[in-house]
Structure formats: C-alpha cells, structure tokens
N, C-alpha and C positions, 0 to 999 in steps of 0.2 A: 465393735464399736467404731461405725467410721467418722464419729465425731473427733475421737482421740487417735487415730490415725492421721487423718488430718493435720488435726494441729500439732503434732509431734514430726511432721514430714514439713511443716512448715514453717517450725520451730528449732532444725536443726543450725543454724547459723547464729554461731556465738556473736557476730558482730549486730543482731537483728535484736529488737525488743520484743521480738514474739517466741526468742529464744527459750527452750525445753533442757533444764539438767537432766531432770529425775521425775519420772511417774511411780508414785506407789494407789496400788488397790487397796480400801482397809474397811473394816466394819465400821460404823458409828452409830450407835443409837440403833441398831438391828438391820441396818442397810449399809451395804457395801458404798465405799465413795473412793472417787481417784481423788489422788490430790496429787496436782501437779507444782513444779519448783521452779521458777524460771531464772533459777542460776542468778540473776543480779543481784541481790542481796540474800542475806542467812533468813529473814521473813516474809519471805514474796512468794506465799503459795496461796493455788487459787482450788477449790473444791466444787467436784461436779458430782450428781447424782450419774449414775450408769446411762443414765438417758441424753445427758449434755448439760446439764441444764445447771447451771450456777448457784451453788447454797452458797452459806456462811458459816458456817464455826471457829465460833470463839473461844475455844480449849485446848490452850498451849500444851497441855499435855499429848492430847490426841497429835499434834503434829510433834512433841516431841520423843513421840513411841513409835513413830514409821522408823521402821527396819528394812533390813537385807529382805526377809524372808516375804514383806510385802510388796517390793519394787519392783513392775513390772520391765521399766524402761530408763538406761543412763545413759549418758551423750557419754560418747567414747572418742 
C-alpha cells in the first residue's frame, strides 16, 4: 500500500500535524480497514479502506478493540 507508506514516512515527526502514532489493520463489517492515530489526542483516528480512500465509522467500540495483535505500525 503505497498510500500508507507515504503518509507514515510523512508522518513520522512528532512536532508535524500529519504526525503517525499507531497504524492498526482490522476487519469491519467484512472488509479489512487501517485505522490510523495521529498521536494528538486519545480520539483522532482517521479510517481508510485498503485502497486510500477515507470512510467513517462511527463505532467506538471497533476502535476501542484495536490491539497489539492488529498493529501494523508504532512511532518508536
């Protein structure tokens, strides 16, 4: 996915607003989605389908079930 390469090469600079904590992969609704965290605050993630392209979900649970086991990517 070179959309998500991208924006996580672009996103590594804590001092930037395009800043990248955490990528996790996860199923929703029978389709795989990244959801990415952009570190500012505990509610600022954004969801793509595999292809780039920006949904919405509105199901606090689904982002509050992302784990270890689905994180692809953490700023270290």
């Amino acid at each position: 996915m070179e959309w998500l390469t991208s924006k996580v090469i672009v996103g590594k600079d804590p001092s930037k607003t395009s800043f990248i904590e955490n990528v996790w992969i996860k199923e929703y609704e029978g389709e795989d989605v990244i959801v990415v965290d952009s570190g500012l605050t505990s509610s600022r993630f954004s969801t793509f389908k595999c292809s780039g392209e920006s949904i919405t979900i509105d199901d606090q649970s689904f982002y509050d079930s992302l784990g270890e086991e689905e994180l692809i990517y953490k700023y270290e």
